[in-house]
N, C-alpha and C positions, 0 to 999 in steps of 0.2 A: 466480547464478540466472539462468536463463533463460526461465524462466517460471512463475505464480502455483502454489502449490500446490493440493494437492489439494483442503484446505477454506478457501481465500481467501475472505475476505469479500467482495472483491471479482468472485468468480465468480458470474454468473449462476446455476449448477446448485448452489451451497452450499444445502443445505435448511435450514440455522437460519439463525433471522432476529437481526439484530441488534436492540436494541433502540432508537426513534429518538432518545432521548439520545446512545447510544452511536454509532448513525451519526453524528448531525451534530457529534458530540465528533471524529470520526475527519476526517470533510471539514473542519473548521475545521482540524484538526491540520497538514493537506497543504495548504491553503489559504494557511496565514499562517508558512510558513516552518519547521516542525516533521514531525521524521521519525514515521516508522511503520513499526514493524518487524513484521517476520513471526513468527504467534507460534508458530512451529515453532523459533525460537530465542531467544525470551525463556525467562528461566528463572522458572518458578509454582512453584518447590519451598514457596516463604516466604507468598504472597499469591495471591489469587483474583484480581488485579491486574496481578500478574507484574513483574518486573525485567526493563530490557533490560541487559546485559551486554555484553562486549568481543567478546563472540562473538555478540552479535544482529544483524543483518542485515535493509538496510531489504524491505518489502514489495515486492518485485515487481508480485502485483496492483496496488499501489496507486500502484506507477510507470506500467505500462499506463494505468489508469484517469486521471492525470494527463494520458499523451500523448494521449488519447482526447478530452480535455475540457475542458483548457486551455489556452488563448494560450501558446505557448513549454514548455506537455508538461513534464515530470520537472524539466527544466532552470528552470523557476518556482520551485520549489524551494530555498531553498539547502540542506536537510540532501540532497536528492535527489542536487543538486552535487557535494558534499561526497563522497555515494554512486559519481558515475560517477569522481569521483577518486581515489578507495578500489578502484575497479576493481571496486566491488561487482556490477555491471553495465555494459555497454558502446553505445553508441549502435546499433550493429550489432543489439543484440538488440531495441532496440523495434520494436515493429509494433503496424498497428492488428487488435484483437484482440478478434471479435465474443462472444466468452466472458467477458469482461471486461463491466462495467455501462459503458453509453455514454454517459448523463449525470448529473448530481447529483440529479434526479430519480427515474431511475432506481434509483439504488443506495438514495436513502431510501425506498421503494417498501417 
């Protein structure tokens, strides 16, 4: 991936809001070492929940919004890590990226 999908939570123009348990469950997630995947590849066939699977794939937005916002960006991370090792993304693709929410405030907004 090269960048957030279409309805990212972490994109500015997503018109549903999350709700702020759910936000601040998702920044503790990225925060304290825990991936976040995009749910364009989790599989919800089972749970309103969702599985992530061998083919889920972490969030992009949620990698921008890292480089965006934190001391050491995606790479604070280790599932993030784990991520550019997986070649799931490549340092080449980060930028900073004004579509993306630019701080933790922000995004709990």
């Amino acid at each position: 991936m090269k960048q957030p999908c279409i309805n990212c939570p972490f994109q500015k123009s997503v018109e549903y809001a999350l709700s702020p348990e759910k936000a601040d469950d998702i920044l503790q997630a990225i925060t304290h070492d825990k991936g976040f995947h995009c749910h364009q590849t989790v599989d919800y066939s089972d749970s309103h929940e969702g599985q992530v699977t061998s083919e889920s794939k972490l969030c992009f937005g949620a990698v921008l919004f890292l480089e965006n916002t934190v001391r050491g960006g995606c790479r604070s991370n280790v599932m993030f890590r784990f991520g550019l090792i997986r070649k799931e993304f490549s340092l080449d693709d980060l930028r900073k990226d004004e579509s993306v929410y630019q701080s933790f405030e922000e995004f709990l907004e």
